[in-house]
PASEBA-1860 file (N, C-alpha, C; in nm, 3 decimals):
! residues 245
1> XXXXXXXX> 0.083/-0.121/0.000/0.000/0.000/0.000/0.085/0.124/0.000 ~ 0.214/0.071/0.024/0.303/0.192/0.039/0.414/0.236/-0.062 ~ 0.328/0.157/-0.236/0.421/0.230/-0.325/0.333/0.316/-0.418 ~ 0.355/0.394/-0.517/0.238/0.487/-0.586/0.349/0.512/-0.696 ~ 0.294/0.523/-0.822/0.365/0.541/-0.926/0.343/0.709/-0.934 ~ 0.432/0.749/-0.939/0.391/0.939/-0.986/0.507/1.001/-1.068 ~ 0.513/1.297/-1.039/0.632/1.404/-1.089/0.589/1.507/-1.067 ~ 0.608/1.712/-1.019/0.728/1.766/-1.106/0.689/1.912/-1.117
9> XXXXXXXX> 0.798/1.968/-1.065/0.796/2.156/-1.067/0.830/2.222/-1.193 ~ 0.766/2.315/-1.170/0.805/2.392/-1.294/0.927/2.424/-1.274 ~ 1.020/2.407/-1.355/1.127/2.509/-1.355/1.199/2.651/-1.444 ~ 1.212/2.747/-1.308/1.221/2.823/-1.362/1.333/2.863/-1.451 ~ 1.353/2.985/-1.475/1.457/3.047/-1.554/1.610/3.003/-1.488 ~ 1.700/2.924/-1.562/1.786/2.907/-1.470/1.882/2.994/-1.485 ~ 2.005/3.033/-1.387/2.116/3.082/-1.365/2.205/3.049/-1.330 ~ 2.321/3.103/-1.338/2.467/3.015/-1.297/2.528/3.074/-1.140
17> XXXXXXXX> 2.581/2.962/-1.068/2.678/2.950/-0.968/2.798/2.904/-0.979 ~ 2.876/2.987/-0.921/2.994/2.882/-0.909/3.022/2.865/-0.769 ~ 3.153/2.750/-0.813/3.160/2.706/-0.666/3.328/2.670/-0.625 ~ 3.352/2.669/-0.561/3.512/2.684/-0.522/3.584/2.658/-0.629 ~ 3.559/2.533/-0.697/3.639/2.463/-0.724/3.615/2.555/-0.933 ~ 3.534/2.628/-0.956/3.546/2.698/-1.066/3.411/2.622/-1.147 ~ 3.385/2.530/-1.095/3.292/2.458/-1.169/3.159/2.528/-1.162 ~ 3.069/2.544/-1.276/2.932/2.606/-1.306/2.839/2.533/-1.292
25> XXXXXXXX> 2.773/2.570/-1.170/2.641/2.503/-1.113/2.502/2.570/-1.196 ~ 2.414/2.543/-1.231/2.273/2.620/-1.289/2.163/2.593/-1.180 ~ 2.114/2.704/-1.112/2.013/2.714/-1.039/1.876/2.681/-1.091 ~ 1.837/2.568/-1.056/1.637/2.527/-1.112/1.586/2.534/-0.997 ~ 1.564/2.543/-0.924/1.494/2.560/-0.803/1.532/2.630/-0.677 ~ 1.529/2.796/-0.627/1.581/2.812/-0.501/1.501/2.732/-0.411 ~ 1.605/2.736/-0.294/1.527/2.679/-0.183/1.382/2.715/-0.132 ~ 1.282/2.614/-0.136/1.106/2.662/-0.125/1.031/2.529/-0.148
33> XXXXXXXX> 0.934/2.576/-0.098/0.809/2.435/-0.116/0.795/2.400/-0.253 ~ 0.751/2.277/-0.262/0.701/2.228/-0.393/0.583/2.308/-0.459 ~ 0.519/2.269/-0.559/0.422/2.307/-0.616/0.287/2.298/-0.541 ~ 0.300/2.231/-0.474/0.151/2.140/-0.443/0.161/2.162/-0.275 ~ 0.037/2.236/-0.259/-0.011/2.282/-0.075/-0.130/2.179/-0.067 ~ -0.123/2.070/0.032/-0.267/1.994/0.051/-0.304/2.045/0.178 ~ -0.436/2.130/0.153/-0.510/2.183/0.211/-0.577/2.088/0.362 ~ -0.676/2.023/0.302/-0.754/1.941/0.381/-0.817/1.851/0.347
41> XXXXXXXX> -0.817/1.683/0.372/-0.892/1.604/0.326/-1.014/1.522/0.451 ~ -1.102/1.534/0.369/-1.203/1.519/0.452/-1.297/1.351/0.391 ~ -1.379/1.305/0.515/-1.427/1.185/0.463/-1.598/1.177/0.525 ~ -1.696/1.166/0.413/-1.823/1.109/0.458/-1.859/1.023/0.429 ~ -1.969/0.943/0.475/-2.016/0.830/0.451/-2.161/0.799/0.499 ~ -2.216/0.705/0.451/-2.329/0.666/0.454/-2.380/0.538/0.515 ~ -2.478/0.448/0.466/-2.455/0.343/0.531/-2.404/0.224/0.336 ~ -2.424/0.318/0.224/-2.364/0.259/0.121/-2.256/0.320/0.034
49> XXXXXXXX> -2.206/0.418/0.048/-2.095/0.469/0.023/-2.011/0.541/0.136 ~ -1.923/0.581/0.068/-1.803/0.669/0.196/-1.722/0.794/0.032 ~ -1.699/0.906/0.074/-1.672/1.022/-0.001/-1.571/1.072/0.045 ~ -1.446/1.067/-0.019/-1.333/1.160/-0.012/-1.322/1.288/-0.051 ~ -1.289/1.369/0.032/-1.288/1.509/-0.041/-1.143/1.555/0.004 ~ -1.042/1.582/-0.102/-0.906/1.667/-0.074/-0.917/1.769/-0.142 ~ -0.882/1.901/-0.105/-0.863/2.044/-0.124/-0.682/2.041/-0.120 ~ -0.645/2.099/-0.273/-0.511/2.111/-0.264/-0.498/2.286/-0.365
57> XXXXXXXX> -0.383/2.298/-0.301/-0.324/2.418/-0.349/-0.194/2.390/-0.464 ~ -0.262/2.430/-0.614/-0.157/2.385/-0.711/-0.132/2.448/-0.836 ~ -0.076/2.438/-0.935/-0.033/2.533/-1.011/-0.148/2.506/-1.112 ~ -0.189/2.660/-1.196/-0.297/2.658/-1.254/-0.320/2.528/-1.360 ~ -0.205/2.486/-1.428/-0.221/2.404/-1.542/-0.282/2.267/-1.502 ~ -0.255/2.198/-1.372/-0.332/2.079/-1.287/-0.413/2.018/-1.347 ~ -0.400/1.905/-1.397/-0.548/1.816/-1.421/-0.494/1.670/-1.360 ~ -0.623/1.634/-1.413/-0.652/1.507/-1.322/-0.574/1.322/-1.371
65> XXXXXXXX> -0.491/1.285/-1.349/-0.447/1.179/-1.397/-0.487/1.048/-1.414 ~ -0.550/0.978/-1.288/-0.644/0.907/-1.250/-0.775/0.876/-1.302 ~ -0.786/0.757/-1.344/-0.919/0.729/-1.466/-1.099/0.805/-1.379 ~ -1.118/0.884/-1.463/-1.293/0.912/-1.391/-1.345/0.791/-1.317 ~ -1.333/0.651/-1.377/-1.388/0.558/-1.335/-1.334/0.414/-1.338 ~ -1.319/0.362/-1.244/-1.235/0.253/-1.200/-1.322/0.148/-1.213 ~ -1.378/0.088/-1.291/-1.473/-0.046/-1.270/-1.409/-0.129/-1.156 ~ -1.315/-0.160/-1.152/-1.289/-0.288/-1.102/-1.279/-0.278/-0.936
73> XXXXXXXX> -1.248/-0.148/-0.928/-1.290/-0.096/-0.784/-1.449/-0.023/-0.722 ~ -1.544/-0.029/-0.860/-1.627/0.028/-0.825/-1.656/0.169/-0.803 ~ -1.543/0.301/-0.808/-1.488/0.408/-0.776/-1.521/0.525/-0.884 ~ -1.550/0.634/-0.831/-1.530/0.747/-0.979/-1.433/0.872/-0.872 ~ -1.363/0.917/-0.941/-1.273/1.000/-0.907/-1.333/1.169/-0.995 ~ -1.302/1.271/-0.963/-1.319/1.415/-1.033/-1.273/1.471/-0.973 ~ -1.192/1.580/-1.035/-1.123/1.726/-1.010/-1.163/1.836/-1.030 ~ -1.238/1.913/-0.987/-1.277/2.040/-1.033/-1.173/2.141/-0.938
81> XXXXXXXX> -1.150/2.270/-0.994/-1.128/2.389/-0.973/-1.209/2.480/-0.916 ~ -1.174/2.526/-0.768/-1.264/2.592/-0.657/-1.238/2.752/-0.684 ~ -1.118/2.774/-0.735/-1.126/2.949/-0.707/-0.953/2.930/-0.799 ~ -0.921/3.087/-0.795/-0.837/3.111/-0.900/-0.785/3.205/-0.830 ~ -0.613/3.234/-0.796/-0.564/3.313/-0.733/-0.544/3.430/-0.798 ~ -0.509/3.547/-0.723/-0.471/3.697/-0.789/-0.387/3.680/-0.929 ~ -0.288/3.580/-0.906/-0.168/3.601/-0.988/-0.206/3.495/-1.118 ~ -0.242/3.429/-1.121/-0.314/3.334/-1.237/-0.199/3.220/-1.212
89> XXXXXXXX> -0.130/3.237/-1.111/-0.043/3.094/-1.114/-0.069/2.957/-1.083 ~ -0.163/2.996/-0.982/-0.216/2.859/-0.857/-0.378/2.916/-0.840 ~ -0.406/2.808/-0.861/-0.567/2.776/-0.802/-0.568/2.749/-0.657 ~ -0.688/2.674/-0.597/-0.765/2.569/-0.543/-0.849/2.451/-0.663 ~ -0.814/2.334/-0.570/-0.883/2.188/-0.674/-0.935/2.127/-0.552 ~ -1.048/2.071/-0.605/-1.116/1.967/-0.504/-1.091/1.865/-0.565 ~ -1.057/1.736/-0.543/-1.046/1.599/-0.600/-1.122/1.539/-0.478 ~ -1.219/1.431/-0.578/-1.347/1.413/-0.525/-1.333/1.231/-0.508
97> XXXXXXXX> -1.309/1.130/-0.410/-1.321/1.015/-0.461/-1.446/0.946/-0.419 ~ -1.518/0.911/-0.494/-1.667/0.803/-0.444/-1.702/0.654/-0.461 ~ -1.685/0.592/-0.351/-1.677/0.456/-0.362/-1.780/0.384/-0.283 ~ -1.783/0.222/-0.280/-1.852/0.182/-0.156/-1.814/0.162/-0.036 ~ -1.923/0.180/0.059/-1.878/0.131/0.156/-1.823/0.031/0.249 ~ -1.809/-0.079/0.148/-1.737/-0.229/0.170/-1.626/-0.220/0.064 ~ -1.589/-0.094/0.043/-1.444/-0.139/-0.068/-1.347/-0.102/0.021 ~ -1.201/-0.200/0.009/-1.105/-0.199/0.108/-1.025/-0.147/0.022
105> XXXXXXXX> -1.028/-0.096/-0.075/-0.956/-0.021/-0.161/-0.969/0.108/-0.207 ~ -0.910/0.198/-0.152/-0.972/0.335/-0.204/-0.828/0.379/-0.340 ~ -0.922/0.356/-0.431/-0.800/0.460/-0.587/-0.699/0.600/-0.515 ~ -0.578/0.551/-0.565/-0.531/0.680/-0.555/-0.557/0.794/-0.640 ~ -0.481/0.908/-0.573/-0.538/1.051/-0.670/-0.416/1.089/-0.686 ~ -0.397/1.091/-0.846/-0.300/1.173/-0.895/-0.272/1.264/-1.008 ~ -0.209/1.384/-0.946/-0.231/1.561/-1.008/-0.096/1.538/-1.113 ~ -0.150/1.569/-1.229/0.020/1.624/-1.316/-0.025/1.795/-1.341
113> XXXXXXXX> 0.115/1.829/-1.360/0.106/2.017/-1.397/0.228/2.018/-1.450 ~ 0.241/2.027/-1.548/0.373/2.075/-1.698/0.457/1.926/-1.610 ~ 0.596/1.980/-1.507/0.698/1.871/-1.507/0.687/1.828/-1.342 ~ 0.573/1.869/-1.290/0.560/1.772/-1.177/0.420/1.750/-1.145 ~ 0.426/1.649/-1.056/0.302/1.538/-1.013/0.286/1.549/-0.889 ~ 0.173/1.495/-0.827/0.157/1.473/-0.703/0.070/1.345/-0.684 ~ 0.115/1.204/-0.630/0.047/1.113/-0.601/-0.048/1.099/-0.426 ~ -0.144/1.107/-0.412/-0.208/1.045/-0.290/-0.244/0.936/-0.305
121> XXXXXXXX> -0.213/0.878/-0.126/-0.310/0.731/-0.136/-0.373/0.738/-0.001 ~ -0.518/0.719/-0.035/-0.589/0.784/0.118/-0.609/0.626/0.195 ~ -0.617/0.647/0.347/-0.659/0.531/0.409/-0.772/0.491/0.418 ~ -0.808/0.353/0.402/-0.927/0.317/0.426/-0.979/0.274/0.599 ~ -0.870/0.238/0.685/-0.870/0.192/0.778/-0.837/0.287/0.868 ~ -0.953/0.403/0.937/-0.935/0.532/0.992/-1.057/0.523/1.049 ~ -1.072/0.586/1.172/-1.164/0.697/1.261/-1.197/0.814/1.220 ~ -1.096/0.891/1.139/-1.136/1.026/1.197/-1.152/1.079/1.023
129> XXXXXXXX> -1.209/1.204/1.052/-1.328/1.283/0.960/-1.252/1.332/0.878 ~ -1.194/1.425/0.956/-1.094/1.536/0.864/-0.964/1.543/0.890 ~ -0.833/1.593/0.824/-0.681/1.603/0.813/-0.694/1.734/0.763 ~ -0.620/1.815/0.859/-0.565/1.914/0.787/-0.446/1.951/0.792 ~ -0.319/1.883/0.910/-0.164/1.852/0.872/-0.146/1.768/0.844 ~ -0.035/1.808/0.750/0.032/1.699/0.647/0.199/1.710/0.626 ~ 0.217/1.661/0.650/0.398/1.643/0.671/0.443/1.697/0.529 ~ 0.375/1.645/0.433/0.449/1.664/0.303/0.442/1.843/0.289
137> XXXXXXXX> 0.387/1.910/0.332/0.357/2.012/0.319/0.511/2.132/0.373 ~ 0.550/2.057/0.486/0.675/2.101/0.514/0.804/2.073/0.461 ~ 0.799/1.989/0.372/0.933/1.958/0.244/1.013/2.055/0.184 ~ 1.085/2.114/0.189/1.156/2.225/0.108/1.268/2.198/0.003 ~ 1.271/2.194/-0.161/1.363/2.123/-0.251/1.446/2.293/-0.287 ~ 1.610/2.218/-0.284/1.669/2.283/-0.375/1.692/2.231/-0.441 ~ 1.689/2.274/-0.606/1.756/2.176/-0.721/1.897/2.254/-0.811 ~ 2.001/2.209/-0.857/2.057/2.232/-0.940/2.111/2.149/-0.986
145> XXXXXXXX> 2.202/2.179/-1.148/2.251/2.091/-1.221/2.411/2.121/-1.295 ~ 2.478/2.097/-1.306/2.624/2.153/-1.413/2.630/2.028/-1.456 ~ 2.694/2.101/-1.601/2.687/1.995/-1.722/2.871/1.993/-1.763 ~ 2.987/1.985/-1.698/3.102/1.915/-1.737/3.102/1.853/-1.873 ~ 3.214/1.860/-1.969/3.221/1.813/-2.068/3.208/1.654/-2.061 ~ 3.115/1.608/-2.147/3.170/1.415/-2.111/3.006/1.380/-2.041 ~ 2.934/1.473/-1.910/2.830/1.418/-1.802/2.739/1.537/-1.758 ~ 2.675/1.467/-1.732/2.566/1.560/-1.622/2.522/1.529/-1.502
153> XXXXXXXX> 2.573/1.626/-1.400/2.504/1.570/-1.281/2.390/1.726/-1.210 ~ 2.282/1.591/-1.177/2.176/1.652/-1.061/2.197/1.648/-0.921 ~ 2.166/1.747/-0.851/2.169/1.736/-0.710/2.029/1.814/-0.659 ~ 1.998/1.727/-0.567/1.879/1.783/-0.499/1.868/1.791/-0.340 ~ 1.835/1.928/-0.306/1.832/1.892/-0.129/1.658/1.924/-0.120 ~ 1.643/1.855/0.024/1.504/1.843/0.069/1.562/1.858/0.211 ~ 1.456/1.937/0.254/1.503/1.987/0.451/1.346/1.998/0.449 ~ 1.338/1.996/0.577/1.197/2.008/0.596/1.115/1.932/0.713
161> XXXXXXXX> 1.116/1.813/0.637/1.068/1.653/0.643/1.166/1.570/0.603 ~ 1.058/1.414/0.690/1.156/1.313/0.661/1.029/1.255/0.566 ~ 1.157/1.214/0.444/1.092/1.159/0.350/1.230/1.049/0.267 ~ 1.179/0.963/0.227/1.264/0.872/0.132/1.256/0.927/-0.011 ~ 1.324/0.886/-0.091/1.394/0.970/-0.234/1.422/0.843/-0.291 ~ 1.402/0.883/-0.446/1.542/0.813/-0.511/1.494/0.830/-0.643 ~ 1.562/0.787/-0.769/1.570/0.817/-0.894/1.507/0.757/-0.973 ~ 1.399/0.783/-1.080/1.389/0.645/-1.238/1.377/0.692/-1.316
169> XXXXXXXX> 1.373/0.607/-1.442/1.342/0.686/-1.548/1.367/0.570/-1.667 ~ 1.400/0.634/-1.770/1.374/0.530/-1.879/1.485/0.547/-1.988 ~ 1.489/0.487/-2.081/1.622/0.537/-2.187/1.568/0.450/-2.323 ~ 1.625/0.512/-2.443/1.602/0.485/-2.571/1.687/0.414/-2.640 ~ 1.669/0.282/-2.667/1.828/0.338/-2.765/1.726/0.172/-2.903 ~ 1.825/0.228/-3.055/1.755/0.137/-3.151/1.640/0.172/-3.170 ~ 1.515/0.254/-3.069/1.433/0.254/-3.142/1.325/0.220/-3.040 ~ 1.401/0.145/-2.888/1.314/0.074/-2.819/1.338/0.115/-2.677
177> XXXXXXXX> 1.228/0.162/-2.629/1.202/0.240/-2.491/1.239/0.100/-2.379 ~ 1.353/0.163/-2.265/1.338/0.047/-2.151/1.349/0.129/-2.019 ~ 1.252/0.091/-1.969/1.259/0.124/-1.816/1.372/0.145/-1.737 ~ 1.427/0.192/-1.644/1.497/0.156/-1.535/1.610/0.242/-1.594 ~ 1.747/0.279/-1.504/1.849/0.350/-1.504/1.958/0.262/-1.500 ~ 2.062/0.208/-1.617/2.091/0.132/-1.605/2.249/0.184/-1.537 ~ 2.316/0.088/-1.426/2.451/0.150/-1.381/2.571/0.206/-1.468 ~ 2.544/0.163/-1.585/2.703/0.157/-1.723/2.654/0.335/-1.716
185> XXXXXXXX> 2.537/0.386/-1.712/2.523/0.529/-1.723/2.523/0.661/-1.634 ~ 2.432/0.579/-1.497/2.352/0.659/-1.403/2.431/0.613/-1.259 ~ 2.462/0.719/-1.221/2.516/0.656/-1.090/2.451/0.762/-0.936 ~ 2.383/0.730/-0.871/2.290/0.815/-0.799/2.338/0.802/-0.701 ~ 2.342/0.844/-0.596/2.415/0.885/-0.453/2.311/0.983/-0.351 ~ 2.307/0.893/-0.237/2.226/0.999/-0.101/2.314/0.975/0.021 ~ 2.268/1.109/0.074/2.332/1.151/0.162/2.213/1.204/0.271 ~ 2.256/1.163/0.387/2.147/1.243/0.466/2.247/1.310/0.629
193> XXXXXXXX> 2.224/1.441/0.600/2.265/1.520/0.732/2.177/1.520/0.866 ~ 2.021/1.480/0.820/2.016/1.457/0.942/1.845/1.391/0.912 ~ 1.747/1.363/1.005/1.642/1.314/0.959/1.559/1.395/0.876 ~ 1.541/1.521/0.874/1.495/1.630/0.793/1.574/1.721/0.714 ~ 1.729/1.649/0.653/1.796/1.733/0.561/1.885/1.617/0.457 ~ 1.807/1.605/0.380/1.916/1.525/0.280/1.963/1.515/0.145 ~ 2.048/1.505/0.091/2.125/1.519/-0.030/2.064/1.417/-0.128 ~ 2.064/1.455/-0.252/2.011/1.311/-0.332/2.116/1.406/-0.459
201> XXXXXXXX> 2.194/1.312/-0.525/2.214/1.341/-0.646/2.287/1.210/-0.773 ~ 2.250/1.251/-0.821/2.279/1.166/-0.957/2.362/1.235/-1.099 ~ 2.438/1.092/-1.096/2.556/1.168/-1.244/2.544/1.102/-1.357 ~ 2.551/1.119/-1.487/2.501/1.085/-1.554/2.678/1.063/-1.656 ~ 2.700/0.975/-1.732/2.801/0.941/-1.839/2.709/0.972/-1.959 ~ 2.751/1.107/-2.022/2.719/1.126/-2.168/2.813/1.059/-2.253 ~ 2.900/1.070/-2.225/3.000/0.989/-2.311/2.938/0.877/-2.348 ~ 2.978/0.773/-2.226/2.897/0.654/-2.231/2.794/0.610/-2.307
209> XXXXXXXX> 2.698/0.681/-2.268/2.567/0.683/-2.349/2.553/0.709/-2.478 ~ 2.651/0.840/-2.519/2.657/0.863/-2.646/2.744/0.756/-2.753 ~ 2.868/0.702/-2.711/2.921/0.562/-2.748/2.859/0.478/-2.781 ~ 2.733/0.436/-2.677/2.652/0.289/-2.711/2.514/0.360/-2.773 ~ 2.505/0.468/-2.808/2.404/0.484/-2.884/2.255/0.508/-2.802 ~ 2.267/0.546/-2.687/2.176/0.544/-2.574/2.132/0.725/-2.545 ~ 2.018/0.668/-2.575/1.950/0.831/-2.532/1.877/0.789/-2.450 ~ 1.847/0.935/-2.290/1.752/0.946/-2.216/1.626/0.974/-2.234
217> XXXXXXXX> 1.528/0.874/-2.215/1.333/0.886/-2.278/1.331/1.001/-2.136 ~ 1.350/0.953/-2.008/1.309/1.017/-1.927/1.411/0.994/-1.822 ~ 1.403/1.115/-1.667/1.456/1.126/-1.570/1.399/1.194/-1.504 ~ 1.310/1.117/-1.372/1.258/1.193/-1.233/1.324/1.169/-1.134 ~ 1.310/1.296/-1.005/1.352/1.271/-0.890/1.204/1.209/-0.822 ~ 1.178/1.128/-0.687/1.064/1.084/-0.657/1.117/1.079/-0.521 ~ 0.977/1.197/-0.474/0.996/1.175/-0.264/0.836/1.148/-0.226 ~ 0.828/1.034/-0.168/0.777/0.999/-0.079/0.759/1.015/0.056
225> XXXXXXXX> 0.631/1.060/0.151/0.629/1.133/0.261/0.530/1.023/0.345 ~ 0.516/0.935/0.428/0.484/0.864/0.509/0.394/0.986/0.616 ~ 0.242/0.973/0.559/0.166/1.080/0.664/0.095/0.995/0.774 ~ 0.164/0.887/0.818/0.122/0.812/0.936/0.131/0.906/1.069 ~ 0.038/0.906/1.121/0.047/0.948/1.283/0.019/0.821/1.376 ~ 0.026/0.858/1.486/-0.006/0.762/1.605/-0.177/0.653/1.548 ~ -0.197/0.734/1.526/-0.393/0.676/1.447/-0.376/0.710/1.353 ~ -0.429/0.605/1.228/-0.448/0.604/1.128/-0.467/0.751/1.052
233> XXXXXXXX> -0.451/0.781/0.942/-0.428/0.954/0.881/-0.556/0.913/0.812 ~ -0.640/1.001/0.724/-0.687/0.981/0.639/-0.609/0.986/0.494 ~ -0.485/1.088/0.533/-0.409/1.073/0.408/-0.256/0.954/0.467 ~ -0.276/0.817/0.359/-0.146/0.711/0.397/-0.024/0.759/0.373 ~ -0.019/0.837/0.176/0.095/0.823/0.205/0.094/0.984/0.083 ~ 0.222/1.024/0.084/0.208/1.133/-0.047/0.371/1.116/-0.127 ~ 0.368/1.119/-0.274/0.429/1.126/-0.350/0.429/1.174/-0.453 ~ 0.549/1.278/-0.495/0.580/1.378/-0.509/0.681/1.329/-0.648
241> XXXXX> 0.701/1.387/-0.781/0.768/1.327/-0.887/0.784/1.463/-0.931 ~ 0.955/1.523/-0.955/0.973/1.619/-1.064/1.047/1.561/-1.170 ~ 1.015/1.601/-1.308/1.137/1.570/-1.413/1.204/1.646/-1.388 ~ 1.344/1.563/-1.448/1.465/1.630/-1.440/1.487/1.641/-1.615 ~ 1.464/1.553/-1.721/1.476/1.508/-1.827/1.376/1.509/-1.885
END
């Protein structure tokens, strides 16, 4: 119950750093919250259904990923748009899930917006009505990247929260898409300073790749936020996907 397939911030205009050693870092992300504020998720029920309601704070482009309707769970999912901020950047979204009341399965809900995502997976096995803290909410990413002749490497910090990380993505080569990051290319590395500050970065062999004829289809970073409390959450778990690629 505790994996979710998901991505991904906009990034902005980047700029250059350097850093002792002369090498040119490019700024994609100052230090700041993700895209995505989850408001409050709330739960009713009946004596034949039960109704999810999450209120999230997200960037205007947001739609809904998650099929309207799940036969096999019995489930319909919808996203509508509650209000529209001053700046036209970020809304409010209600994502709506409706199921029965004997399903031990509630669908996850998941948001894409240009290069990031947001996965939920709500609990079915809970007491209580409403959530309105959420751990993931306190996450803070820095991202940057320098491109060395030959490679590319990403580095990402997250302070905030404790959350688990790590890398996937996909690659091309001949003609034929394959999953996974294979080691001859990608070599990823974490570091953690402390339970709420840790390093994630990944280097990439262009060379390499370019030799065997290997192009990148795709590259996300992926954090996962464990919203367990002492009693069951209504929200289980949240995951979080930016492209990098």
């Amino acid at each position: 119950m505790k994996g979710l397939p998901f991505v991904l911030l906009i990034l902005n205009f980047p700029f250059s750093i350097s850093t002792d050693l002369g090498e040119q870092w490019v700024l994609l992300k100052k230090s700041g919250y993700t895209g995505y504020q989850i408001i409050s998720v709330r739960k009713i029920k009946d004596d034949d259904n039960q109704i999810y309601t999450t209120r999230i704070r997200a960037p205007i482009s947001t739609a809904l990923e998650t099929p309207g309707y799940m036969e096999r769970l019995n489930a319909f999912v919808d996203l509508k748009q509650v209000s529209v901020e001053e700046n036209l950047q970020y809304a409010i979204y209600e994502a709506k899930i409706s199921t029965s009341i004997n399903s031990f399965l509630i669908p996850p809900i998941r948001l894409r917006s240009e290069s990031e995502s947001l996965g939920l997976l709500l609990g079915r096995f809970t007491d209580e009505d409403e959530q309105v803290d959420f751990k993931f909410n306190r996450c803070q990413m820095h991202v940057k990247r320098k491109d060395p002749t030959g490679s590319t490497t990403f580095e990402l910090s997250v302070r905030g929260c404790i959350c688990k990380s790590y890398f996937t993505g996909s690659v091309e080569q001949g003609g034929k898409k394959t999953p996974g990051l294979s080691p001859l290319y990608f070599f990823p590395s974490y570091a953690r300073r402390s339970d709420q500050d840790q390093v994630s970065s990944i280097f990439i062999d262009r060379t390499a790749l370019e030799k065997d004829g290997v192009k990148i289809d795709s590259l996300k970073f992926v954090m996962t936020v464990d919203e367990g409390h002492v009693s069951a959450p209504l929200l289980d778990l949240s995951e979080y996907e930016l492209d990098l690629i």
